[in-house]
Structure formats: C-alpha cells, structure tokens
C-alpha positions in Angstrom: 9.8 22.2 90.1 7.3 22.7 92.8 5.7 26.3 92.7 4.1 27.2 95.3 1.8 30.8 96.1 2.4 32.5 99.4 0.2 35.2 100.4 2.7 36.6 102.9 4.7 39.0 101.7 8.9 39.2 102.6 7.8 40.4 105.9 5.0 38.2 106.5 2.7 40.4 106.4 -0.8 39.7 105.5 -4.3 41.3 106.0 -7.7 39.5 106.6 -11.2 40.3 107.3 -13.3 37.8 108.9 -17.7 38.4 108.0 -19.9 37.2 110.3 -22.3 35.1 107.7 -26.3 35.0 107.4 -28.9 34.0 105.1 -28.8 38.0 104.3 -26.0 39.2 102.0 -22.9 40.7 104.1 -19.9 42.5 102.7 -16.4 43.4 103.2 -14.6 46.9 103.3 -12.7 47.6 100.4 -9.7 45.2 99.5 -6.6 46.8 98.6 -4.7 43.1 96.7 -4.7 41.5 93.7 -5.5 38.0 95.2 -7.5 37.2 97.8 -7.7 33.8 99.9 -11.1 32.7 101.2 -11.8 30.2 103.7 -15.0 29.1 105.4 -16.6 26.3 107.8 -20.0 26.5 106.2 -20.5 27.0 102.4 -21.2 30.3 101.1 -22.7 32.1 97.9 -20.0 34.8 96.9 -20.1 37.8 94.7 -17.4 40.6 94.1 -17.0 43.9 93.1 -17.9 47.7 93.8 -21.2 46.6 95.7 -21.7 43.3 95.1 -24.7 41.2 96.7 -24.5 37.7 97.4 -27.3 35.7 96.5 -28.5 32.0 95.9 -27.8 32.4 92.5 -23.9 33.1 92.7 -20.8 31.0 93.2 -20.5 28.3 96.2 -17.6 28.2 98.2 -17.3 24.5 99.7 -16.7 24.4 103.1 -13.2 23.5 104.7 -11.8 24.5 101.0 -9.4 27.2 100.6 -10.1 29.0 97.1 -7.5 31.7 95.8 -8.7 34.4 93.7 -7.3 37.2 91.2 -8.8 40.2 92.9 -9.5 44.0 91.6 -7.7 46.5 94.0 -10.9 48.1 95.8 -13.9 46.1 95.1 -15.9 44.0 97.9 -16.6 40.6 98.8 -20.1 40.1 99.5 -21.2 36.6 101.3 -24.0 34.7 102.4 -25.2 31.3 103.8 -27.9 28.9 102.5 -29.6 28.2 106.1 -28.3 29.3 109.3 -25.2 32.3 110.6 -21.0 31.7 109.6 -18.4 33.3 109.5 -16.3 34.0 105.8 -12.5 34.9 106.5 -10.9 36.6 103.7 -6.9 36.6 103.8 -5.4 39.5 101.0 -1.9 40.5 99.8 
C-alpha cells in the first residue's frame, strides 16, 4: 500500500513562511506544527530551535529538494546561503 504524507489538513489548509536568504543567518517567527516542509532554489545551511543560528557548519539543504521534517511546536528556522541572496520557503501543518 502506497502511504503518502499531506501537509494539508481536511480543509486544505496550510501555513508557510517564505525567508529572504543571505550569507548572514535569517530566521523564521515561531512555528506552531509538528512537521515542517522546506523547499529552496539555492542550497541552504539550516538550524532549528528557540533561536537557532544558521551557520557553515550546519545541515545543507539541496536545492530543488523538498525535505520533511518532525518539528517542535514554537521553535525557529534559521537559514542561510553559502555565496550570494535566496529565498527559503517553509510550508507547516
């Protein structure tokens, strides 16, 4: 059987936040999910958490590849680019 994970709920209702992306770490409001969708053009150094800081030294996320993510209700995504500006869109639920 084929499973597949929606982010939408009954309703289809979702909420996103879209950063706009430098070499300097940006971050998100708060995020009220449990899972969070992030999709991106450009690849991106991640961090969560209460007031997180994305740096070189974090996790990549590829460009032009979805990546879900278990999510604590109220922490932050922080994001940043290796060279040059982006955007990071972050879809929750």
């Amino acid at each position: 059987m084929d499973k597949k994970l929606s982010l939408y709920d009954t309703d289809g209702n979702a909420t996103f936040q879209t950063l706009a992306t430098s070499t300097s770490s940006a971050q998100s409001t708060a995020i009220q999910a449990d899972r969070i969708l992030i999709v991106t053009a450009l690849a991106h150094f991640v961090a969560f958490g209460e007031n997180p800081t994305a740096d070189t030294t974090g996790f990549v996320v590829p460009p032009n590849t979805p990546m879900l993510f278990m999510f604590t209700k109220g922490h932050k995504v922080a994001a940043r680019t290796h060279s040059g500006n982006g955007h990071l869109t972050i879809l929750a639920q």
